[in-house]
N, CA and C atoms as an extended XYZ file, in Angstrom:
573
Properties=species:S:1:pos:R:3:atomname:S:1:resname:S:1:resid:I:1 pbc="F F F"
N         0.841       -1.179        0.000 N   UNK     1
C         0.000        0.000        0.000 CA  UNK     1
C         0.883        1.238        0.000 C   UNK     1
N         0.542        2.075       -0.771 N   UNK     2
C         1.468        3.320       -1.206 CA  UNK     2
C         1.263        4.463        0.402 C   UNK     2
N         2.400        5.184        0.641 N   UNK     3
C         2.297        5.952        1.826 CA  UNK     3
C         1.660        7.032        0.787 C   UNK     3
N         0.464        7.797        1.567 N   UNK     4
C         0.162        8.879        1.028 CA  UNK     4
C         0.473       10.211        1.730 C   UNK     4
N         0.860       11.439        0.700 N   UNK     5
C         1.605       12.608        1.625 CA  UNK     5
C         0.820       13.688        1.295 C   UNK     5
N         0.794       14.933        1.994 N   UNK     6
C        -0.182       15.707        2.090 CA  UNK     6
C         1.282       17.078        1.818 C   UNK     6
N         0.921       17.992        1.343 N   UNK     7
C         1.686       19.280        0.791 CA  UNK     7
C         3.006       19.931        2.139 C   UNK     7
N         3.881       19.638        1.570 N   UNK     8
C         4.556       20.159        2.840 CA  UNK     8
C         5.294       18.933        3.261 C   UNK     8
N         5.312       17.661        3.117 N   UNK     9
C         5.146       16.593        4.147 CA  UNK     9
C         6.528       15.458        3.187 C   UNK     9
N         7.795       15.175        3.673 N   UNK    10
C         8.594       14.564        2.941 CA  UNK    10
C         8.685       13.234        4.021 C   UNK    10
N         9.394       12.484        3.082 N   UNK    11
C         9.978       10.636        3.533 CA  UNK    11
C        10.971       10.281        2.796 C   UNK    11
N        11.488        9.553        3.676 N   UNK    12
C        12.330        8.507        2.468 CA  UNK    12
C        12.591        8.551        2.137 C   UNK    12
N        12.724        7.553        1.165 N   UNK    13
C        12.846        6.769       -0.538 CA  UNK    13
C        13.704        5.776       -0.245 C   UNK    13
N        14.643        5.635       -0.488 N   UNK    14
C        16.155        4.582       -0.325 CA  UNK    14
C        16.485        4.028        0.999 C   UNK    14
N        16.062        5.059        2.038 N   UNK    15
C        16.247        4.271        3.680 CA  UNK    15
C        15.342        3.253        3.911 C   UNK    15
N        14.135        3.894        3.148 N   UNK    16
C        13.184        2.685        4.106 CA  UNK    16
C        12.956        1.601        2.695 C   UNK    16
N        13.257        1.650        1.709 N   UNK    17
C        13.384        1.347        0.426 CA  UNK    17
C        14.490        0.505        0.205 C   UNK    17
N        15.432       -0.165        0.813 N   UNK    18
C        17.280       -0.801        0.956 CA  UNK    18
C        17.042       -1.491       -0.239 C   UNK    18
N        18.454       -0.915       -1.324 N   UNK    19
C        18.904       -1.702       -2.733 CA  UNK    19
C        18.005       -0.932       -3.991 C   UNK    19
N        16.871       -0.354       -3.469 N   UNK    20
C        15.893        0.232       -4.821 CA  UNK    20
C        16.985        1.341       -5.367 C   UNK    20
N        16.993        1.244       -6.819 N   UNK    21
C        17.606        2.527       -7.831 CA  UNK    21
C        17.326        3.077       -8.586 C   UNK    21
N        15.954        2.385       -8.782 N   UNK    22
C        14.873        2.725      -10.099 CA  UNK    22
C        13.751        2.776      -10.178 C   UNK    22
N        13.391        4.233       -9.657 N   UNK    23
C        11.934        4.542       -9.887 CA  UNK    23
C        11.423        5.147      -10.903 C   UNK    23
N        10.206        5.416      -10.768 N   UNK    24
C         9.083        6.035      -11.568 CA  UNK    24
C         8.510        6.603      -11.322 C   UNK    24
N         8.580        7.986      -11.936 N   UNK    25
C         7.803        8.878      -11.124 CA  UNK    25
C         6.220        9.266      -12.012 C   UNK    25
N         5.244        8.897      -12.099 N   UNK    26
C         3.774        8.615      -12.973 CA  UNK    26
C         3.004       10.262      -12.150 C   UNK    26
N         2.373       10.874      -13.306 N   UNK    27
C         2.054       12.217      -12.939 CA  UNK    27
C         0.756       12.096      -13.227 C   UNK    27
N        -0.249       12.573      -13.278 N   UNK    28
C        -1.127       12.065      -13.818 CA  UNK    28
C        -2.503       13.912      -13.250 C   UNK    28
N        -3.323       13.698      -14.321 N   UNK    29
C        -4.662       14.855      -14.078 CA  UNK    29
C        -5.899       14.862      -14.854 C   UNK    29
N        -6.542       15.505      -14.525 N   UNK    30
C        -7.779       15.733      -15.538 CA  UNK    30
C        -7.692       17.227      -15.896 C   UNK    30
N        -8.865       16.976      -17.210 N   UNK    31
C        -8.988       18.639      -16.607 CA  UNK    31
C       -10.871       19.023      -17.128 C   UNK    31
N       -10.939       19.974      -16.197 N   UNK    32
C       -12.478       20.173      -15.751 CA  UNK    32
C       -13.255       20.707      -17.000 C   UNK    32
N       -14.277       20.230      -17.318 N   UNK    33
C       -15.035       20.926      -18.663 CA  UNK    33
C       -15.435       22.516      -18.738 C   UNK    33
N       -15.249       22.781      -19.779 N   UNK    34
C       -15.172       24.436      -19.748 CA  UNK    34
C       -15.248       24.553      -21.242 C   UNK    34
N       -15.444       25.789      -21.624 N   UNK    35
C       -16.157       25.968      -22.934 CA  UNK    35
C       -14.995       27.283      -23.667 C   UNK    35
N       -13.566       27.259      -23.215 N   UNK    36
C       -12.972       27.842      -23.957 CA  UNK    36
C       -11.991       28.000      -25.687 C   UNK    36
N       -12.999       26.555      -25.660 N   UNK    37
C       -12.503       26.360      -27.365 CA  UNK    37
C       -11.393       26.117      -27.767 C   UNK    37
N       -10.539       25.529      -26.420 N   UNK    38
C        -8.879       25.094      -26.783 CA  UNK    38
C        -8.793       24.028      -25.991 C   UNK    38
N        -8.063       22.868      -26.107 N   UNK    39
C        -7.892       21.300      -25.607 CA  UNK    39
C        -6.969       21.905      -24.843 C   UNK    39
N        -6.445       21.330      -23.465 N   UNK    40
C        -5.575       21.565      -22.748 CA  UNK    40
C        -4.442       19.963      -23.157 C   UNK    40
N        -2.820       20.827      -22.690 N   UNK    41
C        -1.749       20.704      -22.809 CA  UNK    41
C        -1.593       20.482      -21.816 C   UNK    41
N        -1.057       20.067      -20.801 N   UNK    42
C        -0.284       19.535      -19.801 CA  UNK    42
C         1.081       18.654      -20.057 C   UNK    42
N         2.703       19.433      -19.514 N   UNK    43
C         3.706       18.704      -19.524 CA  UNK    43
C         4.007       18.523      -18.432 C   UNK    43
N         4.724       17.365      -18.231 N   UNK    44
C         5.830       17.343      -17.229 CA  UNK    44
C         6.641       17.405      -17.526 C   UNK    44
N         8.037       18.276      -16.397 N   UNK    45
C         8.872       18.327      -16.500 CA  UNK    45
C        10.081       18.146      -14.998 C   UNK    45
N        11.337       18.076      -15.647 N   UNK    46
C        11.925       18.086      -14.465 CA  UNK    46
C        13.516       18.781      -14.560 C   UNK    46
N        13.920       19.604      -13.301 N   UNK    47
C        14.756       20.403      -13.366 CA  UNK    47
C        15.855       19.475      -12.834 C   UNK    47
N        17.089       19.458      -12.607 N   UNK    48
C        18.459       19.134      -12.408 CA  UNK    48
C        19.193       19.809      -11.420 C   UNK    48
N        18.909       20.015       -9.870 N   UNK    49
C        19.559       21.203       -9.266 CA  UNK    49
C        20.580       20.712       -8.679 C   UNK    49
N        21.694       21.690       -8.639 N   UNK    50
C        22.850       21.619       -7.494 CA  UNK    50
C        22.685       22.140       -6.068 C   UNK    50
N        23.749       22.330       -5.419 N   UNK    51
C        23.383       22.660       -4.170 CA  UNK    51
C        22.817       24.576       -4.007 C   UNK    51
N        23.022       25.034       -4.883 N   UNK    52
C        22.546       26.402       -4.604 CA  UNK    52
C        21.062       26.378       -5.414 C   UNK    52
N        20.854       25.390       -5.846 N   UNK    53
C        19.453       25.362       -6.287 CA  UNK    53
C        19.145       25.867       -7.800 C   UNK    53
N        20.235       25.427       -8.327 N   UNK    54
C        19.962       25.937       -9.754 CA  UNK    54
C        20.342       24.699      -10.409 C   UNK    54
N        20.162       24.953      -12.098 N   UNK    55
C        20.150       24.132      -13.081 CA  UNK    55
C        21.781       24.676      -13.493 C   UNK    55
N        22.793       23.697      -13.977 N   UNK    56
C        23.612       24.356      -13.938 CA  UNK    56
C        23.744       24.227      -15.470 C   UNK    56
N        22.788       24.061      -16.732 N   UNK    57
C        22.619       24.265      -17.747 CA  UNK    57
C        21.072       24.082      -18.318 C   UNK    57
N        21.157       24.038      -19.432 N   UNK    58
C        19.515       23.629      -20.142 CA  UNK    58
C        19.446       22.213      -20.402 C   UNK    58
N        20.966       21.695      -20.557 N   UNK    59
C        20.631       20.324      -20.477 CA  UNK    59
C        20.574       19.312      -19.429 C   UNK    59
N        20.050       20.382      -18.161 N   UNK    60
C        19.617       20.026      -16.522 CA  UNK    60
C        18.101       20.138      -16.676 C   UNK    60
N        17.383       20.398      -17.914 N   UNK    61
C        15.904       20.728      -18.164 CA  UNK    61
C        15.635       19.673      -18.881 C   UNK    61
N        14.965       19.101      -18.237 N   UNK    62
C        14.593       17.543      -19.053 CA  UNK    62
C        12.850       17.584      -19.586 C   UNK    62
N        12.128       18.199      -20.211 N   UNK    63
C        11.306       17.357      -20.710 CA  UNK    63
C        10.920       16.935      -22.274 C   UNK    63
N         9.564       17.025      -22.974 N   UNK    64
C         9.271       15.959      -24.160 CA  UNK    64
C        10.378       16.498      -25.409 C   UNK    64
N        11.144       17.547      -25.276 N   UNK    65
C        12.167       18.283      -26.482 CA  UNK    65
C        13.013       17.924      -25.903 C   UNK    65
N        13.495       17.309      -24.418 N   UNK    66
C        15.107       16.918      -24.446 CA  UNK    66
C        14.717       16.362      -23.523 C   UNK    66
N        14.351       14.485      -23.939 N   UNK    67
C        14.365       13.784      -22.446 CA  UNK    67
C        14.805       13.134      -21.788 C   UNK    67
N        15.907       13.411      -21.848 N   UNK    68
C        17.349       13.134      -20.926 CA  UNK    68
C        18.566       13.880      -20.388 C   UNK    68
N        18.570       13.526      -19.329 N   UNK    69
C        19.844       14.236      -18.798 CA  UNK    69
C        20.997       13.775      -19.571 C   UNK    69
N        22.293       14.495      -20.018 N   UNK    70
C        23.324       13.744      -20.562 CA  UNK    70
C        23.655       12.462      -20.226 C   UNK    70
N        23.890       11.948      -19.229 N   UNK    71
C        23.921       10.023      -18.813 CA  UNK    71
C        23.012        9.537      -18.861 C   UNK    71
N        21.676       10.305      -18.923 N   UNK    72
C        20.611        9.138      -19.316 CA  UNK    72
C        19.694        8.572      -18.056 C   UNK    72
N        20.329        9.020      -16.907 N   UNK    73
C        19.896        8.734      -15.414 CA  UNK    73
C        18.706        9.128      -14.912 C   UNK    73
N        18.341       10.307      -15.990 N   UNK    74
C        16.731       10.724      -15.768 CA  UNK    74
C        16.074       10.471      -17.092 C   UNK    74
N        15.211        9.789      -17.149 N   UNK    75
C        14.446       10.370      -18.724 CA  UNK    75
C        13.019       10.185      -19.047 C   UNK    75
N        12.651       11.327      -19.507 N   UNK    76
C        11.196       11.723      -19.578 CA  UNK    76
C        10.856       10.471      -20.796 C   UNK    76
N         9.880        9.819      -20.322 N   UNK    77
C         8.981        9.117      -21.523 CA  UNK    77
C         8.227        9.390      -22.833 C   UNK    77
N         8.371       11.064      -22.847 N   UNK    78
C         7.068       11.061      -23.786 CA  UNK    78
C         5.655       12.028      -23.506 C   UNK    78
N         5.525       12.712      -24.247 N   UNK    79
C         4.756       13.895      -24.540 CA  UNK    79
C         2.966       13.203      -24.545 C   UNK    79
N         1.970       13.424      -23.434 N   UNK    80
C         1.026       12.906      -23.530 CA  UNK    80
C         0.336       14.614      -24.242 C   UNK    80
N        -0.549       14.782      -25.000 N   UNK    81
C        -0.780       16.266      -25.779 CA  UNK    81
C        -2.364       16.172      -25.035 C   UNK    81
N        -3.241       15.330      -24.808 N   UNK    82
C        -4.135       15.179      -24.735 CA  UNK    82
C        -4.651       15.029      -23.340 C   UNK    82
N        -3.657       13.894      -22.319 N   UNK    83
C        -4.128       13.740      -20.728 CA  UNK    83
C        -5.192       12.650      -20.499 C   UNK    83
N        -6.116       12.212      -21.413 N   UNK    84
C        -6.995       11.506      -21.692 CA  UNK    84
C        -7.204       10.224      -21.535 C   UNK    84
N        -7.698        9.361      -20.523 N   UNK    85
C        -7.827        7.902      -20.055 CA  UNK    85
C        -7.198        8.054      -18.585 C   UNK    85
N        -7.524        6.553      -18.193 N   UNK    86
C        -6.803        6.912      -16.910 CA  UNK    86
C        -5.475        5.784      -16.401 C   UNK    86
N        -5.078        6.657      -15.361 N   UNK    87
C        -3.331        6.388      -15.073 CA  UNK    87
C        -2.693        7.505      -14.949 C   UNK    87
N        -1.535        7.270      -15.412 N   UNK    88
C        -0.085        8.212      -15.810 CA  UNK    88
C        -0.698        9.000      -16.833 C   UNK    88
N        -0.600       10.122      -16.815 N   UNK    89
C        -0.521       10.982      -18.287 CA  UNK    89
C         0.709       10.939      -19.141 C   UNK    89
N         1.742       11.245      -17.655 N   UNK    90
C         3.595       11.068      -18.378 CA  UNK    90
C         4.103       10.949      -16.983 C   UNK    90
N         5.584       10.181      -17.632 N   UNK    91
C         6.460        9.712      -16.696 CA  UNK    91
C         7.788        9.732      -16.922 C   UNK    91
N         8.581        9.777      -15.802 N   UNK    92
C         9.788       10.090      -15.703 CA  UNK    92
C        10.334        9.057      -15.176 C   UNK    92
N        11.498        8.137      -15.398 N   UNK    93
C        11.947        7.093      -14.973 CA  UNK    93
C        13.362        7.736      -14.326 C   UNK    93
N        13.916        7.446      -13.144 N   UNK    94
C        15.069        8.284      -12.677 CA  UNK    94
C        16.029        6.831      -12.041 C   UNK    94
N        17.313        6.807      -12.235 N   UNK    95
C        18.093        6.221      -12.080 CA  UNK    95
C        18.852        6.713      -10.611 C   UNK    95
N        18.205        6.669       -9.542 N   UNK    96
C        18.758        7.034       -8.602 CA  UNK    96
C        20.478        7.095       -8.391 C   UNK    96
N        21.012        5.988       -8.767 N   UNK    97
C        22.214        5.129       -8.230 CA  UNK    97
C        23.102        5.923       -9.033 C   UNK    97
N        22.110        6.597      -10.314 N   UNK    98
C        23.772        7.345      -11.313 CA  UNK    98
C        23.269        8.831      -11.463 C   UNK    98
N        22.413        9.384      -10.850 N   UNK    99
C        22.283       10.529      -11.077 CA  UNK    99
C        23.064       11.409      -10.717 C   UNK    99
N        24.076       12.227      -11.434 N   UNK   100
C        25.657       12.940      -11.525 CA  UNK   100
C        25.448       13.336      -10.027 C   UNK   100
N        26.579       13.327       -8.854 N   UNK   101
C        26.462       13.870       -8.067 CA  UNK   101
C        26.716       15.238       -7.401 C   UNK   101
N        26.478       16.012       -8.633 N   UNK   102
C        26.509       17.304       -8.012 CA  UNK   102
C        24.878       17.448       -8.720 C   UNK   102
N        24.425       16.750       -8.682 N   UNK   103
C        22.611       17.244       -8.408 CA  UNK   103
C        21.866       16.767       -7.226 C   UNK   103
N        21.508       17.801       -6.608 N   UNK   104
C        21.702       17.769       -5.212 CA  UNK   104
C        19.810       17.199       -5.597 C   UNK   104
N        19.183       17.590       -6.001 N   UNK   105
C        17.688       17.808       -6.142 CA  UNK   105
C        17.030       17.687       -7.528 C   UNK   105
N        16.279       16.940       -7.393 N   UNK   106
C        15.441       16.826       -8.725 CA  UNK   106
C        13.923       17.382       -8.448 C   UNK   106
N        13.781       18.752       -9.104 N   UNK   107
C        12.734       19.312       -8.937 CA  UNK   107
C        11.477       18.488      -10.057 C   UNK   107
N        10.339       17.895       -9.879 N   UNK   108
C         9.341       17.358      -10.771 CA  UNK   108
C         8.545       18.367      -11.126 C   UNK   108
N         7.932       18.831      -12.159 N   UNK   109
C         7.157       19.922      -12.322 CA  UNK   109
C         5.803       19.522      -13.536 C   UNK   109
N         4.885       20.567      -13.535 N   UNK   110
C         3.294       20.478      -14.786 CA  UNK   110
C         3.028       21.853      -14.978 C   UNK   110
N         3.204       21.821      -16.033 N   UNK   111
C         3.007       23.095      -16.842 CA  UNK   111
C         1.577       23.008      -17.662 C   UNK   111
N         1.284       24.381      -17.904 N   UNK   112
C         0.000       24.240      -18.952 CA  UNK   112
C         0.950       25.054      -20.539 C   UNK   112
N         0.977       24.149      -21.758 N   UNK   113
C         1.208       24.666      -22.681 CA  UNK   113
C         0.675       25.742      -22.891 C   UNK   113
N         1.034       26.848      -23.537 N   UNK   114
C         0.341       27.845      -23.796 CA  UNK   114
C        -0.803       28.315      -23.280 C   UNK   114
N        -0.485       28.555      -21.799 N   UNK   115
C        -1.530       28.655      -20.975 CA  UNK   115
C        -2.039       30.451      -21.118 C   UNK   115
N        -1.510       30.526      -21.088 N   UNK   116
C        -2.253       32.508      -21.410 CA  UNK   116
C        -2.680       32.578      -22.521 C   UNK   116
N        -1.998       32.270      -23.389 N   UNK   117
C        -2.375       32.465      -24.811 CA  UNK   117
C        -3.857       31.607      -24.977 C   UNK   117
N        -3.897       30.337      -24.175 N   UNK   118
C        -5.296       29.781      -24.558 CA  UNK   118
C        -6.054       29.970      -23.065 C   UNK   118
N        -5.923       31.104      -22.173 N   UNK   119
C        -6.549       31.394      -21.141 CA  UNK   119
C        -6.943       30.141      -20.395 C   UNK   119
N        -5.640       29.300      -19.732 N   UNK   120
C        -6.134       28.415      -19.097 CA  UNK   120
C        -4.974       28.328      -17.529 C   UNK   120
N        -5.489       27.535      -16.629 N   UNK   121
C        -4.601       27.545      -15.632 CA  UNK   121
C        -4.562       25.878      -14.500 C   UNK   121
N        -4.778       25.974      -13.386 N   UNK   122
C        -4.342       24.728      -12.657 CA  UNK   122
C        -6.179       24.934      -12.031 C   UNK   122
N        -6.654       25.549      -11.964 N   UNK   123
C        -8.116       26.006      -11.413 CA  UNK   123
C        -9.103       25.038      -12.405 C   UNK   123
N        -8.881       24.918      -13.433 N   UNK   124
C        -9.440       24.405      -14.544 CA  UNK   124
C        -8.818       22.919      -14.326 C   UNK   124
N        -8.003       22.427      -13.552 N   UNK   125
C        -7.764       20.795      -13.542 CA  UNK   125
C        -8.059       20.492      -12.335 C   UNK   125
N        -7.942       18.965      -12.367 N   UNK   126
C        -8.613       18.281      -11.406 CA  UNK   126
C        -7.722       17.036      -11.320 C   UNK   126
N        -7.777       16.431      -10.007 N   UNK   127
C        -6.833       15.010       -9.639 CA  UNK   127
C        -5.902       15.070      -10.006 C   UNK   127
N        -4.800       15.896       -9.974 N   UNK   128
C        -3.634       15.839      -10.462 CA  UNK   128
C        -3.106       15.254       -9.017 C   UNK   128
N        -1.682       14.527       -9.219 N   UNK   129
C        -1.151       13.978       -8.569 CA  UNK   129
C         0.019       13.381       -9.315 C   UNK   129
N         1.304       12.913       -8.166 N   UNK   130
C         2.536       12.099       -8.860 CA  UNK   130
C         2.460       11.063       -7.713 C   UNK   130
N         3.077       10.395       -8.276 N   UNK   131
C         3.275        8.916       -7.487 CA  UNK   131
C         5.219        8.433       -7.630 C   UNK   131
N         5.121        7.567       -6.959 N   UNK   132
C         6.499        6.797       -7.009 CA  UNK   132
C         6.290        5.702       -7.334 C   UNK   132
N         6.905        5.422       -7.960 N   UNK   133
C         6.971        3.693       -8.233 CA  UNK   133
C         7.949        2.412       -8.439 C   UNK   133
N         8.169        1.658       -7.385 N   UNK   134
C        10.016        0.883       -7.344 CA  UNK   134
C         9.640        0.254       -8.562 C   UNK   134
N        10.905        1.084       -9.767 N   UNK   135
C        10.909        0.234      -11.811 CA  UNK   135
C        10.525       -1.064      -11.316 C   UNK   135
N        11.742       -1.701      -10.879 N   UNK   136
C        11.411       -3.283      -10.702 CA  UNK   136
C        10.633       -4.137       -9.980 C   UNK   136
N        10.078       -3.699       -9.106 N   UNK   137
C         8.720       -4.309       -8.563 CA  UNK   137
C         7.547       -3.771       -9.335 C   UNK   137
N         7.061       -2.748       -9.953 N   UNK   138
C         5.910       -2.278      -10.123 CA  UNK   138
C         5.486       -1.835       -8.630 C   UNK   138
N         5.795       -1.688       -7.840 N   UNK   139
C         4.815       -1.308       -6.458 CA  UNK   139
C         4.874        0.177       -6.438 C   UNK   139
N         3.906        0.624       -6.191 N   UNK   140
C         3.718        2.214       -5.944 CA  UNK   140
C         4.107        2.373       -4.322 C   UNK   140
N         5.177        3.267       -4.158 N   UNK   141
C         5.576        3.272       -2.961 CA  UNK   141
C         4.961        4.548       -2.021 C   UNK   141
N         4.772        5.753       -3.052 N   UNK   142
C         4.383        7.034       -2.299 CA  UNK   142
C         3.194        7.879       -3.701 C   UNK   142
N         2.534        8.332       -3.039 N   UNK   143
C         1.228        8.999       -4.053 CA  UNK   143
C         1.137       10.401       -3.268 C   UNK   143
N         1.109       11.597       -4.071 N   UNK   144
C         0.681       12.805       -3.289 CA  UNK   144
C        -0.262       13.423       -4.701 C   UNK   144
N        -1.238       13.683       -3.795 N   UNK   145
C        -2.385       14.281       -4.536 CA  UNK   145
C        -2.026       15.536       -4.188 C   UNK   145
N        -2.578       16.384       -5.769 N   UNK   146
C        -2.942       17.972       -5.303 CA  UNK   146
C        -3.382       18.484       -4.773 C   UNK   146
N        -4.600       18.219       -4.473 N   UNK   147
C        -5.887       18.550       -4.627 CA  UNK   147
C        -6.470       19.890       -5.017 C   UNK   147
N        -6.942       20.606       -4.905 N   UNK   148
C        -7.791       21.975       -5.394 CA  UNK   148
C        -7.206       23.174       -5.060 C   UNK   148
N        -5.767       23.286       -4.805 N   UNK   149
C        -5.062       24.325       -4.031 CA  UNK   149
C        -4.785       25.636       -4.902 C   UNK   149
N        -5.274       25.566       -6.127 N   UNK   150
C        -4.595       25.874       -7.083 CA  UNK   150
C        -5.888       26.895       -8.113 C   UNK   150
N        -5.648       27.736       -8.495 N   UNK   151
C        -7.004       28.444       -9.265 CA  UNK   151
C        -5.968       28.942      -10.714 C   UNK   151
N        -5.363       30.585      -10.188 N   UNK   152
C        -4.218       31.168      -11.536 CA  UNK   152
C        -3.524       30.378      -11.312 C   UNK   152
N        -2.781       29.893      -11.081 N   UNK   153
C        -1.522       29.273      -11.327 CA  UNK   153
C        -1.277       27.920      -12.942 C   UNK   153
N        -0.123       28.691      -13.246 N   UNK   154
C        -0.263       27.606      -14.707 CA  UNK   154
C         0.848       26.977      -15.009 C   UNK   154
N         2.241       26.667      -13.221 N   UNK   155
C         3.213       26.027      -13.662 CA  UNK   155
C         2.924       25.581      -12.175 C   UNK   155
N         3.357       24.008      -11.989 N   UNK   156
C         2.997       24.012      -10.477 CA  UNK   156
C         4.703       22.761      -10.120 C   UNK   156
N         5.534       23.156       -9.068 N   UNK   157
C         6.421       22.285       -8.764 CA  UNK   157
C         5.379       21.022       -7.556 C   UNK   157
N         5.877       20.148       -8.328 N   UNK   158
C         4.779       19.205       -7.554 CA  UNK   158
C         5.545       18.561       -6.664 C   UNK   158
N         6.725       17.949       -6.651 N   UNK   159
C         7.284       17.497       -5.499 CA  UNK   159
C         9.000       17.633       -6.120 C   UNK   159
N        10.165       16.682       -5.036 N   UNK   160
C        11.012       17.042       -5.391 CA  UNK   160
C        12.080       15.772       -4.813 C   UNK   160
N        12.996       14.947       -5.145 N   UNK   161
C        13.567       13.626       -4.578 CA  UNK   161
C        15.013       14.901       -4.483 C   UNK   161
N        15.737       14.113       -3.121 N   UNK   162
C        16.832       14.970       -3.098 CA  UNK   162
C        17.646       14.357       -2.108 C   UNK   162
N        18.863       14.713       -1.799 N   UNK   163
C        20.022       14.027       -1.512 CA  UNK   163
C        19.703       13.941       -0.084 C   UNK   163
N        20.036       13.820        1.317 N   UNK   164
C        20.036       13.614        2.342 CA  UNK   164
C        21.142       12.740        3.304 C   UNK   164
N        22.212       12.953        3.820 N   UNK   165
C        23.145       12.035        3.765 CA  UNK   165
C        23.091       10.455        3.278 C   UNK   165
N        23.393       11.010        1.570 N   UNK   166
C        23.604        9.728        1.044 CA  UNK   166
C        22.059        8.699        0.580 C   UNK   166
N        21.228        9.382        1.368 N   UNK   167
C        19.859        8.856        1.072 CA  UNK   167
C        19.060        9.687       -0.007 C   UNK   167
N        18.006        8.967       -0.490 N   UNK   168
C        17.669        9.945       -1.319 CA  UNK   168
C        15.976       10.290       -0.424 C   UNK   168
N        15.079       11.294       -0.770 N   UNK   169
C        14.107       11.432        0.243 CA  UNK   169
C        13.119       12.143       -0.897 C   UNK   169
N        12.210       11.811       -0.566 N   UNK   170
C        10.325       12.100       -1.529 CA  UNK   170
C        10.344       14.202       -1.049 C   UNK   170
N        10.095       14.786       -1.189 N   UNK   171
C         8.993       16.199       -0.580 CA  UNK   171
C         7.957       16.538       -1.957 C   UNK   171
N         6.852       16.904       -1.192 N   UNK   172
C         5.446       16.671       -1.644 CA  UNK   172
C         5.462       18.481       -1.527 C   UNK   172
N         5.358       18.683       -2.872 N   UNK   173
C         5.852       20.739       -2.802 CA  UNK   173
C         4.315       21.649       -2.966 C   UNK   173
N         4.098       21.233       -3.652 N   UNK   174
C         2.971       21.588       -4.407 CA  UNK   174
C         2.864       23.197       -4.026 C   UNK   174
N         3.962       23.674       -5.029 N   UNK   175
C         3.966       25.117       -4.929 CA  UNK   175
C         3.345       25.124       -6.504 C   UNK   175
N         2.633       26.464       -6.385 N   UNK   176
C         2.181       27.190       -7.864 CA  UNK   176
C         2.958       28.179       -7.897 C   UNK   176
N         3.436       28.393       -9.773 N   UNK   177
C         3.344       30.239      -10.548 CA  UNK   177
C         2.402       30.163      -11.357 C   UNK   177
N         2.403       31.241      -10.851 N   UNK   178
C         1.457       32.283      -12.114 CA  UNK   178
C         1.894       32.802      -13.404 C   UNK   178
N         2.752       32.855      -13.561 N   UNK   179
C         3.920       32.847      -14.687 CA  UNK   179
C         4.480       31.816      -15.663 C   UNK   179
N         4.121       30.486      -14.995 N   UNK   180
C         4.743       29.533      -16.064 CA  UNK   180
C         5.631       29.011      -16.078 C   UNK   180
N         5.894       28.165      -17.083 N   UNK   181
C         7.271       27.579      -17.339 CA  UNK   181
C         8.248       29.164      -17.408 C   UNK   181
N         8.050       30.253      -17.463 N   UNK   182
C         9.012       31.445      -17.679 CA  UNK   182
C         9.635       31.533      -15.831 C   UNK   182
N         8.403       31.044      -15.259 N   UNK   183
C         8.906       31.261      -13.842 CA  UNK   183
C         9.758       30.286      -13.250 C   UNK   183
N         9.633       29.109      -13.739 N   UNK   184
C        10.151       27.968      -13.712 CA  UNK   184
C        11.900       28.280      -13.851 C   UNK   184
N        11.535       28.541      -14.969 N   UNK   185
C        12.946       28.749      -15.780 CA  UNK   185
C        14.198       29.487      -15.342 C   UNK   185
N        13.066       30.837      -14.645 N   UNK   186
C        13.953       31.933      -14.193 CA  UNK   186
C        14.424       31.713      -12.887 C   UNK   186
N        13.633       30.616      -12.117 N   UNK   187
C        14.059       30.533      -10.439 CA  UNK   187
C        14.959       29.545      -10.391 C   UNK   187
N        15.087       28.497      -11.899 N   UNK   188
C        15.885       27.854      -11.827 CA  UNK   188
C        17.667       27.886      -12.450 C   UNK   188
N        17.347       29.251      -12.243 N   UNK   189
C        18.758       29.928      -13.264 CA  UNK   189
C        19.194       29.983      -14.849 C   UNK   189
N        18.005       29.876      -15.341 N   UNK   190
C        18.027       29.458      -16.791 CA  UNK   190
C        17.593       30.601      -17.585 C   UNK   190
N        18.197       30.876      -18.745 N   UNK   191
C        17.160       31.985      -19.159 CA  UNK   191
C        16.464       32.196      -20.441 C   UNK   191
């Protein structure tokens, strides 16, 4: 049975987890009916941070246009355009055991494509959530739901796996911008 975490609220991963190196991180949402005449976009993505909390390039920006980190230790699956059925929308498979060690933090993130331009935001979705999942068992180890926290906001950091002496550990972030992947970008030193 998957531990479930509430906003704010970190665990684990590898301590209570002994030998796991390969998870999955499954993102998953809806989005609420509305009559603005544009299909919603939803990506995931994920940032590459060091210890001062930055990306220390663009090829620390992993999603469906570049989905891999240079070794390959993180990599995005694949561009869902639609969100449609249920499960995973998109997923990120992360290689704990080789992820370069001057990345202190792997920020997970959901963006709305062209969210201003097609007047849309996180208010307009529903059940979003990420999960964990040990690659080689299939077992879902940790699930954090969004839930409704969210109205403008149209880039949201949803959680974040990160170093801890030597351990690696879940936090359940669920921060919003209002700004976007531009805000994303810019807090993550990128420009």
């Amino acid at each position: 049975m998957a531990i479930s975490l509430t906003k704010g609220q970190k665990i684990d991963l590898t301590k209570t987890n002994p030998g796991m190196t390969k998870v999955l991180i499954g993102l998953g949402w809806d989005t609420n009916k509305y009559d603005g005449g544009t299909a919603f976009d939803l990506d995931a993505s994920v940032f590459c941070l060091n210890a001062s909390g930055k990306a220390s390039s663009e090829k620390d920006f992993i999603f469906y246009n570049n989905p891999a980190n240079p070794n390959n230790s993180i990599v995005h699956t694949g561009d869902n355009k639609t969100g449609e059925g249920d499960g995973d929308d998109e997923q990120v498979k992360v290689d704990l055991a080789s992820v370069p060690p001057e990345v202190e933090k792997v920020s997970i993130c959901i963006t709305i494509h062209d969210a201003q331009t097609r007047s849309q935001n996180f208010g307009q979705v529903s059940n979003a959530y990420a999960r964990i999942v040990n690659e080689e068992t299939n077992v879902e180890l940790i699930r954090y739901d969004l839930g409704e926290d969210f109205s403008i906001e149209t880039a949201i950091v949803v959680a974040e796996l990160y170093r801890n002496n030597g351990e690696w550990k879940f936090s359940a972030v669920g921060s919003g911008y209002q700004d976007g992947l531009n805000g994303l970008v810019r807090d993550y030193g990128l420009s």
